[in-house]
N, C-alpha and C positions, 0 to 999 in steps of 0.2 A: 368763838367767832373767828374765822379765816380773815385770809388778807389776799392779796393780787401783789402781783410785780410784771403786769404786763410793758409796754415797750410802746412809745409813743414813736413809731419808727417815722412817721411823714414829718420830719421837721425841714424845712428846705430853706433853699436859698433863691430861688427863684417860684415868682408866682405860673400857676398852673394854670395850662389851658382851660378853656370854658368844661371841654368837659373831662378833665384830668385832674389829679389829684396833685398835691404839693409834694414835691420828690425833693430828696438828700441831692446838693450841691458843693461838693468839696471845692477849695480854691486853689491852683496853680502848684502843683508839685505836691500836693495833700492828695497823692491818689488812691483808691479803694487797693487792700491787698487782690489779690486771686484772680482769679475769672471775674469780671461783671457782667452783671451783678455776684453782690456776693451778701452775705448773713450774718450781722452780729448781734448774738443774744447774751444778755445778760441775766443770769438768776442767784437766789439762794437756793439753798437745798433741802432736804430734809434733813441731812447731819450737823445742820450749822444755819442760825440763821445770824451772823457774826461776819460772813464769811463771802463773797461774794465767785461766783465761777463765770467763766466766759466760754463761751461755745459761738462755730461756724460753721456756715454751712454755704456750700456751692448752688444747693438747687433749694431752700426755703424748707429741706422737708428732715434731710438727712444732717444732723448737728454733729462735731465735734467738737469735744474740748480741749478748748486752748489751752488754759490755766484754770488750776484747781486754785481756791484762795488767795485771788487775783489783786484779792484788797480787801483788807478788813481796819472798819475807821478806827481812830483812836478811843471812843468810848460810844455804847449805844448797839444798836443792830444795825442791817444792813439789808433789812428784807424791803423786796418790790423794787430791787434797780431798775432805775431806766435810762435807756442811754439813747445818745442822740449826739449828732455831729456838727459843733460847731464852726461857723463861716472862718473862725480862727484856724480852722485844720484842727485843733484838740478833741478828741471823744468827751464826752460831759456825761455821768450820771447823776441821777437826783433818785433819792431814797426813802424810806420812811427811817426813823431815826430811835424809834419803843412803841410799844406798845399803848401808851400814853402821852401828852404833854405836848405842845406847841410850836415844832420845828421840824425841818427837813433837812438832808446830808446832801455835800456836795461833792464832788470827787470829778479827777479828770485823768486824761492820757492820752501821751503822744501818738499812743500805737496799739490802743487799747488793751495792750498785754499787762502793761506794769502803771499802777494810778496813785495818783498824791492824792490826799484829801487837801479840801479846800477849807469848807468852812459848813456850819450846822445855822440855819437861818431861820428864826423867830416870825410864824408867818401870825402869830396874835391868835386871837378869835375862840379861843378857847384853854389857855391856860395848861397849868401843870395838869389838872383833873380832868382835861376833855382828852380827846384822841385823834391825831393825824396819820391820817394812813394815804399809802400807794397812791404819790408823786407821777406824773405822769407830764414829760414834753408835748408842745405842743409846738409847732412853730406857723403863725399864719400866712397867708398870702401876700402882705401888708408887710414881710420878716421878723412882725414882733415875736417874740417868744415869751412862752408862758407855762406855767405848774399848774397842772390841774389835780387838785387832793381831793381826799374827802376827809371832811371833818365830823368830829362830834363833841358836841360841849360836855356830855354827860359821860364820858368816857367809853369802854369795848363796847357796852351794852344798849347806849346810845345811838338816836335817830342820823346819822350820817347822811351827810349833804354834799354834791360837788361846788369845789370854790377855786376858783384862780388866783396867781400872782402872777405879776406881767416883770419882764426885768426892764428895769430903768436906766440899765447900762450896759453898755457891749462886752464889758468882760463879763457880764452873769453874778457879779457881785453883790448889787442891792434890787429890790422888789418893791413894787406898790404893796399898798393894802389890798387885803383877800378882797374877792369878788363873788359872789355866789352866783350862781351857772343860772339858775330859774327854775333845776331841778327839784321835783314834790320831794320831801324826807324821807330817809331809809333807802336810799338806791349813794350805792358806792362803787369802785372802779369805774370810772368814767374814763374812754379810749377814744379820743375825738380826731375825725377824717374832712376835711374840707375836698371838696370838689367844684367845681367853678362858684355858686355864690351860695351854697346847701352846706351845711355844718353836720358832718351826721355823731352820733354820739353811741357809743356801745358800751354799756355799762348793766351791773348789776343787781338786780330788785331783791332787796336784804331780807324783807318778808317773805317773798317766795321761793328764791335761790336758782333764778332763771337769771339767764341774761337776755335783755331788752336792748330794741336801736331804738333810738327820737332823733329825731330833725328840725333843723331851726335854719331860718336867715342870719340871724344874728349870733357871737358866738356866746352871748351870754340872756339867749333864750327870747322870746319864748320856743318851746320845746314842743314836737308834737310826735305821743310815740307812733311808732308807725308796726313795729311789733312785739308783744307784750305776749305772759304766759310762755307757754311752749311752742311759741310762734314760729319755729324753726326746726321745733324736734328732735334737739337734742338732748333732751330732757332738764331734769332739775336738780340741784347740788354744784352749780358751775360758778367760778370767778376767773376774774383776771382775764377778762378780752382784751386783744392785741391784734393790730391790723397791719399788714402790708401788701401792695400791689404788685404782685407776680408782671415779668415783664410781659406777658404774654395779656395783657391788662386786667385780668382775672384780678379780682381781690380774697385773700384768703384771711382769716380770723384764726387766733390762734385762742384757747381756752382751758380752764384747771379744770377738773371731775375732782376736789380737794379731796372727799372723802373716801373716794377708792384711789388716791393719789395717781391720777393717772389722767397724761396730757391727749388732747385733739388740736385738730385743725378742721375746717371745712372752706369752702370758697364757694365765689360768687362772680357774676359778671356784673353785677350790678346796685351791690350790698346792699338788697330789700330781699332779693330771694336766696339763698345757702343751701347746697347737696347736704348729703348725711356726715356725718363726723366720721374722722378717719381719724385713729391712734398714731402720735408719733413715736418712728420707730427709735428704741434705746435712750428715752428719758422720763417713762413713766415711772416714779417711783426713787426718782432722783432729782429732778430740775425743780423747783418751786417757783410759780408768780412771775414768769420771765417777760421779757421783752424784746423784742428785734428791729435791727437795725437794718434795714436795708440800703446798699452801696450803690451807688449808679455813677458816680463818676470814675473818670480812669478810661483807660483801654485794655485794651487784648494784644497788643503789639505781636504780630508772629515772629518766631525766631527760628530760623531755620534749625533742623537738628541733623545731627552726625556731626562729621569729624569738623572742629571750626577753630578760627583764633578770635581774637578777640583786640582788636586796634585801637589804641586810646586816643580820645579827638584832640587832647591835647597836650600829648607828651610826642612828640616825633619819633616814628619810627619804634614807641610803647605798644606793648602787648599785656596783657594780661596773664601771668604765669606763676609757677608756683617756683620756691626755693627751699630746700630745707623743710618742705611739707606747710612752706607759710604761704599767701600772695600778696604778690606785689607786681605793679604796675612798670617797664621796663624797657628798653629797647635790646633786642636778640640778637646773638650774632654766631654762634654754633651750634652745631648739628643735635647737642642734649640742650641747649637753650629753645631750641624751635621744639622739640619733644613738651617740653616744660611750658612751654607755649600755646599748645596744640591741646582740646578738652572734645569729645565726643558729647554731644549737645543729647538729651533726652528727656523725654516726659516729665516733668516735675517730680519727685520721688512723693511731697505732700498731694501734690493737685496737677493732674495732667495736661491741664489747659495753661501752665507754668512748664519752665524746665528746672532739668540739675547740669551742674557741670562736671561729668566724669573725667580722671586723668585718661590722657591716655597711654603715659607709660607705666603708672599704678592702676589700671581698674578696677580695683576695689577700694579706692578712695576718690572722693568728692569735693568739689568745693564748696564748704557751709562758713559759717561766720560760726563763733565762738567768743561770749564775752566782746564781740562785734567786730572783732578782729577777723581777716579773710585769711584761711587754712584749708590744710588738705587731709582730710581723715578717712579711715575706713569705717563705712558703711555700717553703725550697730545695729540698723534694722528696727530701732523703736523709732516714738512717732513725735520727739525732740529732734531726731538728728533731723528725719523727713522734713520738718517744716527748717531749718535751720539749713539745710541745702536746694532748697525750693526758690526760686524767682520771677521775679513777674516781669515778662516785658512790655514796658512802656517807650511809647512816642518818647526818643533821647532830647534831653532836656536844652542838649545844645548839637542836635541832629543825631543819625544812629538811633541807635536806641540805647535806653538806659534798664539798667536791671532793679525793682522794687525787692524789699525783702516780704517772703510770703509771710517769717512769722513776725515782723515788725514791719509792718503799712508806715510807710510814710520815712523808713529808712533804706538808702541806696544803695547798691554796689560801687565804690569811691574809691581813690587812690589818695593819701596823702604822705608829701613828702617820699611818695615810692609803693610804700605800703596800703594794701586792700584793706580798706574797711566796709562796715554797714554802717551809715551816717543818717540820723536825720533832714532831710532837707530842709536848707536854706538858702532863700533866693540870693541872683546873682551870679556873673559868669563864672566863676571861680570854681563853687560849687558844679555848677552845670556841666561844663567842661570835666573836668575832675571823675563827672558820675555819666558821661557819653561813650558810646564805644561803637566802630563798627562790624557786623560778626562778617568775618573775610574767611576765604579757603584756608584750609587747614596747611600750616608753617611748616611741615611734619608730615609726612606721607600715612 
């Protein structure tokens, strides 16, 4: 018996139009890395199900990887991550935790890059001997948030049911008692979309090995399918449905082919009818059970490129410059200080719709963070430095603009005490100031 680690990507924070669906809402200075939208998925693999990888993606279709072994719990598996973004600014995944036995895995991140475990939570209902599988967020309109599993009391080979746990408190710490959904026995990976007062639910019929949508008012049923069998035509052998809405309002499904290990997508305008399944390209045969996140807050802030300085809002007469191949934040006053000053603004080296900051009187070195520290390297051309010299510009936090790190979301370009760092945000003028700058003519011919 397989598993799912699909992605309960619609958890939001604000309720959806009547006829729009519940979108990701980040809070104040928690802004999506890259271009938004943008794409975080979470899997195991085939070499590791111990082991969890992160993958991104700019247009929903084309992934890359973050981090290989991004997190692995302290004891247990780690298959069918889901992730999902909590109103706290933190990334949140929930797991299955064995193959057997009665709890789910928590785990978080500031930046979805690097994740602490939290804690392995007793959802009852079936003991050491039954089976809890592929955890999946859920977040309503209402902002509850909720686990949707599937259980079995009889263990792998058992009739599996969808069942929720609601949390009872804002940090995600404790749960009600399980809920079961209304769904008949033997359908598991349950992937549920709310759209103005329609619950729709994509999951999979374990006796036939299709995956099924049902519909309901209510989110704990009743249920009515609405396509069953090969109602879609993508044949039979599939798990781990995963949904998110292309901004273009399109909805697309993401699904396993488990036994020829080998991932789809298809879309819809209106998830009752789906085109034919397309292969996604470079994870077939790699990614297992995933899940995606979908980003929508943040901006695109333009930043002009070519030759530019960079003026800090609130150091007088500070610029942004490098020393000794380090940066730091500064006020200029000679003709190799303005050089030192002075960065040739271009295409993101990760993501185009980002920049880098090239010297300009080293051109073969960049301004990236290291160990979060702001420096000045030459360009090794693999795809650590690229995301480590990559920035996102956003609306400045205290005017200007301020600079996101592309490969740590939700940490800044900053100065403290002098010194350039990449800083987590936290509110506050100090912070704010500190991470604002504005891009001015080039100090330096």
């Amino acid at each position: 018996m397989r598993w799912r680690a699909r992605r309960r990507f619609a958890l939001a924070a604000l309720t959806a139009l009547a006829a729009t669906a519940v979108l990701v809402v980040n809070p104040p200075g928690a802004q999506a890395a890259g271009p938004v939208p943008h794409y975080v998925m979470t899997a195991f693999t085939n070499s590791s199900e111990s082991n969890m990888y992160v993958y991104d993606s700019a247009n929903a279709t084309n992934f890359s990887l973050v981090r290989a072994n991004a997190f692995t719990p302290p004891s247990g598996l780690i298959r069918d991550p889901s992730v999902m973004r909590h109103t706290d600014g933190y990334y949140y995944v929930v797991y299955t935790t064995g193959w057997t036995g009665d709890t789910i895995g928590f785990a978080r991140s500031a930046d979805y890059v690097t994740w602490t475990f939290l804690r392995n939570v007793r959802v009852g209902l079936n003991g050491a001997t039954g089976s809890t599988w592929a955890p999946e967020w859920f977040r309503d309109s209402d902002g509850s948030v909720h686990v949707v599993y599937s259980a079995s009391t009889t263990g792998t080979a058992g009739q599996f049911r969808p069942h929720r746990v609601t949390a009872t408190s804002g940090d995600l710490s404790t749960w009600s008692s399980p809920v079961a959904l209304g769904i008949p026995a033997n359908y598991i990976d349950s992937f549920l979309v709310r759209i103005g007062g329609t619950y729709h639910n994509f999951l999979k019929n374990e006796t036939t090995k299709y995956i099924e949508h049902a519909t309901a008012t209510s989110l704990d049923g009743p249920w009515t399918f609405r396509g069953t069998g090969n109602w879609a035509g993508w044949g039979s052998g599939l798990e781990g449905p995963a949904v998110v809405q292309l901004p273009d309002g399109r909805w697309r499904v993401y699904f396993d082919q488990y036994g020829q290990q080998r991932y789809y997508y298809a879309d819809s305008t209106d998830l009752f009818s789906f085109g034919a399944k397309v292969e996604l390209p470079g994870l077939s045969g790699t990614a297992r059970h995933f899940t995606v996140l979908r980003e929508t807050s943040g901006d695109s802030t333009t930043v002009p490129t070519g030759n530019r300085s960079l003026r800090s809002a609130d150091v007088a007469e500070g610029y942004l410059r490098h020393r000794d191949y380090l940066a730091y934040v500064e006020p200029v006053g000679t003709a190799a200080d303005r050089q030192d000053a002075t960065f040739t603004v271009v295409a993101g080296l990760a993501n185009a719709a980002c920049v880098s900051f090239r010297s300009l009187n080293f051109p073969d070195r960049y301004l990236r963070h290291y160990a979060f520290r702001g420096r000045l390297d030459v360009n090794s051309g693999d795809a650590t430095f690229a995301r480590d010299a990559t920035f996102c510009g956003r609306a400045g936090l205290a005017g200007g603009v301020s600079f996101e790190s592309y490969s740590h979301p939700g940490r800044y370009l900053r100065h403290v005490g002098g010194e350039v760092r990449v800083d987590l945000y936290t509110p506050g003028s100090a912070f704010a100031g500190s991470a604002s700058f504005t891009v001015t003519v080039p100090l330096a011919p």
